[in-house]
C-alpha positions in Angstrom: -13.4 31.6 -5.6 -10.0 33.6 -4.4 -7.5 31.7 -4.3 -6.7 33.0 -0.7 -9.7 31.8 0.3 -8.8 27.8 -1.1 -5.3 27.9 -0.1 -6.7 28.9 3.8 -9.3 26.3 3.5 -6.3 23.3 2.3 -4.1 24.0 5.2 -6.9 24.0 7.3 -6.9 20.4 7.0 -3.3 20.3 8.0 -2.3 17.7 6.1 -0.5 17.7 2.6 -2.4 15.5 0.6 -6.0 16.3 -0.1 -8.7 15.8 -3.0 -10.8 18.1 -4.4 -14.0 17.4 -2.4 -12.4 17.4 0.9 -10.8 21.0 -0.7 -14.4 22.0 -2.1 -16.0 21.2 1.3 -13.2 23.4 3.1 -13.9 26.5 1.6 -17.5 25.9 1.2 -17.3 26.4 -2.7 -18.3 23.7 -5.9 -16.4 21.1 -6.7 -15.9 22.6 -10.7 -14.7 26.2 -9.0 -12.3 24.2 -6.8 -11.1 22.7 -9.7 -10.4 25.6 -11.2 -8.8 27.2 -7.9 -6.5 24.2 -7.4 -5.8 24.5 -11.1 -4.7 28.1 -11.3 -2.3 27.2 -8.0 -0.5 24.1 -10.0 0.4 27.0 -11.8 1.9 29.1 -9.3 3.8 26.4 -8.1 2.1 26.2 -5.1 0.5 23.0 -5.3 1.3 19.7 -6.8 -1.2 17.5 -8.7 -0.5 13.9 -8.0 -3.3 12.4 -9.2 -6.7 12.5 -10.6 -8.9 14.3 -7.7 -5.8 13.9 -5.9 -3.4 17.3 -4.9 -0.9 18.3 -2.9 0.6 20.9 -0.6 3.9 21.5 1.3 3.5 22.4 4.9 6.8 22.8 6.2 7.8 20.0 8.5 5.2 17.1 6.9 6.4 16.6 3.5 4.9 14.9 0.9 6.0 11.3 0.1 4.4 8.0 -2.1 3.0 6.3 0.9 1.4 9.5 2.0 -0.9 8.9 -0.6 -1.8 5.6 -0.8 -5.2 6.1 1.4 -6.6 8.3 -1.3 -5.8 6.2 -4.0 -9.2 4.3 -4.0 -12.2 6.2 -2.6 -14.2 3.3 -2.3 -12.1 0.8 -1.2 -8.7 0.4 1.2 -5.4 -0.7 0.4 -2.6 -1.7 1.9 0.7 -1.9 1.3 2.2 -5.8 1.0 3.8 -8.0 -1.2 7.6 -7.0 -2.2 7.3 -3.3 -0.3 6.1 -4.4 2.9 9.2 -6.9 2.9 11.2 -4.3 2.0 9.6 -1.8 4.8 10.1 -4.3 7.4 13.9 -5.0 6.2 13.5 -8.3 4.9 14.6 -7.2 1.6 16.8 -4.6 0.7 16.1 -4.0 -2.8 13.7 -1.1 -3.5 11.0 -2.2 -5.3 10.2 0.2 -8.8 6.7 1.1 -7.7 4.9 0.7 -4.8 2.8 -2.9 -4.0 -0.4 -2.9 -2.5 -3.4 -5.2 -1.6 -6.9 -4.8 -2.2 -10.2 -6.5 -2.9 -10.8 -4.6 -5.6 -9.4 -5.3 -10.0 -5.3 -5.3 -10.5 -4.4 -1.8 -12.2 -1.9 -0.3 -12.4 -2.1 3.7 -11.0 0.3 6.4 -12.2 0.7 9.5 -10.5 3.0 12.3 -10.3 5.1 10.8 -6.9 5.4 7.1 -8.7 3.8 4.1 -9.5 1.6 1.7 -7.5 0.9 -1.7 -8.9 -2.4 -2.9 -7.0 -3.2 -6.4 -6.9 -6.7 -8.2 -6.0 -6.5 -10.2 -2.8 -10.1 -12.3 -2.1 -12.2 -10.6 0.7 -11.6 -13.5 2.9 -8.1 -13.1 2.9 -8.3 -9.2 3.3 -6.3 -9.5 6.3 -3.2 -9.2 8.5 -2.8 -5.4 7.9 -1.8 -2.4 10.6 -1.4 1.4 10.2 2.7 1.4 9.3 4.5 1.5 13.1 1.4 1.2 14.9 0.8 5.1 14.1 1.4 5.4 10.3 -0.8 6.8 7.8 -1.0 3.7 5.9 -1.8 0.4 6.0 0.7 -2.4 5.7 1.1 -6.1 5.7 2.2 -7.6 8.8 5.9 -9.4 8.0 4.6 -12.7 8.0 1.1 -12.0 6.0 3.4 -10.1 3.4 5.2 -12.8 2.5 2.2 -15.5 2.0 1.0 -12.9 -0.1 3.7 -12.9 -2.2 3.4 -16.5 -2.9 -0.5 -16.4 -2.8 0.1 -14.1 -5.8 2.8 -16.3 -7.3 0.2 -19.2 -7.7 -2.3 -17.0 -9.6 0.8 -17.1 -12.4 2.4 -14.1 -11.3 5.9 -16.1 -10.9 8.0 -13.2 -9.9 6.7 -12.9 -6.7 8.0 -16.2 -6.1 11.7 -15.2 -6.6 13.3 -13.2 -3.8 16.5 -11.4 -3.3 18.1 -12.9 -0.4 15.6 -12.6 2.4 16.9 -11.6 5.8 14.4 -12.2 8.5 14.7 -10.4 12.2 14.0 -12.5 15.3 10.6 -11.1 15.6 9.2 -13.0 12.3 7.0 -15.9 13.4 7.2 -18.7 11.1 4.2 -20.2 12.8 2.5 -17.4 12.1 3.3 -17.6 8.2 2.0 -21.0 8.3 -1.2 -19.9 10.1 -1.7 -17.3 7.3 -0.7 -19.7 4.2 -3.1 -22.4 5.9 -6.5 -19.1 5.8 -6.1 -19.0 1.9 -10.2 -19.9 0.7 -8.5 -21.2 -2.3 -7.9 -24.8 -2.3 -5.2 -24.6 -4.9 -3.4 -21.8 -4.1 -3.3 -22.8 -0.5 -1.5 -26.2 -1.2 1.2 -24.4 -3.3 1.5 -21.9 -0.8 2.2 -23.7 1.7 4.7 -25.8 -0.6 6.2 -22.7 -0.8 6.2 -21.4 2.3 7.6 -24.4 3.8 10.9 -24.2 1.4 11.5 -20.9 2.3 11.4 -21.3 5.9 13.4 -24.5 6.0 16.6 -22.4 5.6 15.7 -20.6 8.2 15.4 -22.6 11.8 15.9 -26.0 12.7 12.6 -26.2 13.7 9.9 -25.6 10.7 6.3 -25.5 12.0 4.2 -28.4 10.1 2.6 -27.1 7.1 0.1 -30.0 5.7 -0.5 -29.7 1.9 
């Protein structure tokens, strides 16, 4: 396969990031030749590989960032981003995290790729929720404030205490703690949900005078 030939048929997509099937069905070629292709322009500095199955391309004005990539990390499942980077996305933290939190049904791992680190943690399918593409027009998924922080503390309560600890949290008008409460009070989990809402309701007390009723 040229590698004129792959390199038309990746920015036909018009996008940066890419993996190899999309790239073999492109240019109408097998996956182990596009391989090969995609290989040889890694070498030529023309692409990047980020991941496994997972490449890269600059196209002048889109360029290629973490969150970019977070809809091909798992091809048979989504993800979205929560937890301690979708409270720092919204600006309710303002540390950085070190890698990149996400949500999804599927086992914890850990993924490392060649733009960073993304820590992925198992949420039940009934509480696979609360998520929009980033800004309403993204292209990724992400927590919405108030579902990002019960999932912090829904992860706390499966042992995983530092999601429990928080810088200082600053939260804009906009954050509804009724809404919190809604979304700590949907956790299937029995347990979970009565910390959570423990939680929750500690947190929020420092915030307003007037602290929706979270039952235990």
């Amino acid at each position: 396969m040229p590698n004129i030939s792959i390199l038309n048929a990746i920015k036909n997509l018009k996008r940066p990031v890419f993996t190899t099937r999309e790239a073999a069905i492109s240019a109408g070629g097998s996956l182990s030749n596009t391989v090969q292709a995609l290989n040889h322009l890694v070498k030529e500095g023309v692409l990047i590989k980020i991941a496994r199955g997972i490449w890269g391309i600059d196209i002048g004005s889109e360029q290629i960032s973490q969150y970019s990539i977070i809809p091909f990390l798992l091809p048979r499942g989504r993800v979205y981003v929560s937890f301690l980077s979708a409270l720092h996305l919204h600006g309710i933290i303002e540390q950085i995290p070190q890698a990149i939190t996400l949500a999804s049904t599927a086992h914890t791992k850990t993924l490392r790729t060649k733009l960073g680190a993304f820590y992925i943690h198992r949420i039940a399918p009934a509480f696979f929720k609360g998520f929009d593409w980033y800004k309403k027009e993204g292209n990724f998924l992400i927590a919405e404030p108030e579902k990002a922080l019960v999932d912090c503390l829904y992860l706390s309560a499966r042992r995983k205490k530092q999601f429990g600890h928080f810088p200082e949290l600053h939260f804009p008008k906009s954050f509804s703690s009724k809404k919190a409460a809604e979304w700590a009070a949907r956790i299937p989990d029995p347990k979970i949900r009565t910390y959570v809402k423990k939680e929750l309701r500690r947190i929020l007390i420092g915030r307003t005078r007037t602290v929706p009723k979270i039952q235990a």
